[in-house]
C-alpha positions as a Python dict, from the first residue, in 0.01 Angstrom:
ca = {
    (1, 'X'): (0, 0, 0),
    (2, 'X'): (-134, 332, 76),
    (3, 'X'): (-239, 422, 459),
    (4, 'X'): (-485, 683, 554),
    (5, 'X'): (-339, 975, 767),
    (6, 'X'): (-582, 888, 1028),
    (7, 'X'): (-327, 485, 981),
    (8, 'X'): (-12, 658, 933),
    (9, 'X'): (-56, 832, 1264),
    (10, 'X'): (-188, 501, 1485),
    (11, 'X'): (129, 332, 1338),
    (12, 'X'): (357, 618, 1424),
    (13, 'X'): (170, 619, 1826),
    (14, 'X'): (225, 259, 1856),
    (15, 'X'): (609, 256, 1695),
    (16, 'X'): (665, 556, 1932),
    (17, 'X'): (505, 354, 2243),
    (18, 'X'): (726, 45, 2130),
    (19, 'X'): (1059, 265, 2042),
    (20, 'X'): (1015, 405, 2479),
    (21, 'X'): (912, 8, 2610),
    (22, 'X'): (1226, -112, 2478),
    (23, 'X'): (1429, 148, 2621),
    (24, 'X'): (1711, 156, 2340),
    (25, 'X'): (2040, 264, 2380),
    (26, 'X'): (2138, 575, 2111),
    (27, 'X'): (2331, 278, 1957),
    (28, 'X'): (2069, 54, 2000),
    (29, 'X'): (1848, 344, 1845),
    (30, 'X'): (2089, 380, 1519),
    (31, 'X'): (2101, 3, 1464),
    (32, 'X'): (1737, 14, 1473),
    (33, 'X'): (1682, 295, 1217),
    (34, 'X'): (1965, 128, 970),
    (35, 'X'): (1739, -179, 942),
    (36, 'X'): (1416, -21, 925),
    (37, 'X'): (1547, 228, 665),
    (38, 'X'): (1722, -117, 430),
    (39, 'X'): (1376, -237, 447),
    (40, 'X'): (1166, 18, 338),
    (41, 'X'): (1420, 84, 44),
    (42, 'X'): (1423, -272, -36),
    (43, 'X'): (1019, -271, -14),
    (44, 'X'): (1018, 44, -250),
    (45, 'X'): (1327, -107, -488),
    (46, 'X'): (1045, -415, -524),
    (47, 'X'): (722, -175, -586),
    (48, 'X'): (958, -10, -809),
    (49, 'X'): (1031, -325, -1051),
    (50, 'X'): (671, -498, -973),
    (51, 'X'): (448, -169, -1027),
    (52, 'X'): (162, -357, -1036),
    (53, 'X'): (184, -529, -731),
    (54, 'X'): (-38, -546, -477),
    (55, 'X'): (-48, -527, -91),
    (56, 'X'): (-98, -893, -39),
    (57, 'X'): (259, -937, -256),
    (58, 'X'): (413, -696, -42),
    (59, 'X'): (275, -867, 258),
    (60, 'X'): (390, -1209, 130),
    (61, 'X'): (731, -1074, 28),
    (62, 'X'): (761, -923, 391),
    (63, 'X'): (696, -1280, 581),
    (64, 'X'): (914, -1435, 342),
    (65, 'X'): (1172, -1236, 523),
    (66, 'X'): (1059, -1235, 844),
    (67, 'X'): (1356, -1465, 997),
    (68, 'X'): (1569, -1304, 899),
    (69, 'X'): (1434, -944, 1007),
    (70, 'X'): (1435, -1097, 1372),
    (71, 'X'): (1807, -1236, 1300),
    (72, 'X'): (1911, -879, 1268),
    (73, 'X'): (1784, -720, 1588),
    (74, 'X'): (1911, -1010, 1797),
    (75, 'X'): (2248, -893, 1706),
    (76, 'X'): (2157, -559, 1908),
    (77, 'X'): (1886, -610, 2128),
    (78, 'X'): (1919, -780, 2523),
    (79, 'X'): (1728, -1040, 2652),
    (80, 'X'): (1475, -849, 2778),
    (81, 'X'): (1440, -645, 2480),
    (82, 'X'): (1407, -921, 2224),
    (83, 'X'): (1104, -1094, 2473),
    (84, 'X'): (934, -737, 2410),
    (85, 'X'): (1022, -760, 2075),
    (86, 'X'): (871, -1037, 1995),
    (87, 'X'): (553, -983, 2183),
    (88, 'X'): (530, -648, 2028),
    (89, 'X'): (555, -851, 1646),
    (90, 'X'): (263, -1053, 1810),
    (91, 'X'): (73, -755, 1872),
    (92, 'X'): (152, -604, 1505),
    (93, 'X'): (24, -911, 1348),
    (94, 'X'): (-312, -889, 1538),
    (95, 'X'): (-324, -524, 1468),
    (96, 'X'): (-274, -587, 1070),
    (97, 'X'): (-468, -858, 1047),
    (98, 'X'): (-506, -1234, 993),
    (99, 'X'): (-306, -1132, 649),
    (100, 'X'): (3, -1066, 776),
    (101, 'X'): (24, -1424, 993),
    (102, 'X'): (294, -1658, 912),
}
């Protein structure tokens, strides 16, 4: 699932823009980063036994876990930050595409 630089940068801008609107604490921040990092290496762990899979398997294997991705950050997150959160995922989805929809 290779992105162009021209990708990799949008998605950087817009993680950036969401990391401010949610206003994380430094703890808040750490928490954040532990569960992005666990699933990138589980992503990459999968890639690594499945080399020939393909960006619609990854996709699939990422909404399989999409419950309990959320479940995670409401154990950190407010109120307030979980409603952005959420509409942010929203967002994502319509930014990826119709693919990534549950």
């Amino acid at each position: 699932m290779n992105l162009t630089a021209e990708q990799r940068e949008q998605v950087a801008t817009e993680l950036n823009r969401f990391a401010r609107d949610l206003n994380l604490t430094n703890e808040q921040t750490e928490k954040l980063h532990s569960a992005l990092a666990e699933g990138r290496e589980k992503i990459a762990e999968y890639v690594k036994n499945n080399p020939n899979t393909t960006k619609a398997d990854i996709v699939a294997k990422v909404k399989a876990h999409r419950d309990e991705i959320r479940q995670r950050v409401v154990k950190f997150l407010t109120p307030e930050q979980l409603s952005k959160w959420d509409s942010e995922i929203a967002k994502a989805k319509e930014f990826l595409g119709e693919e990534v929809d549950a």
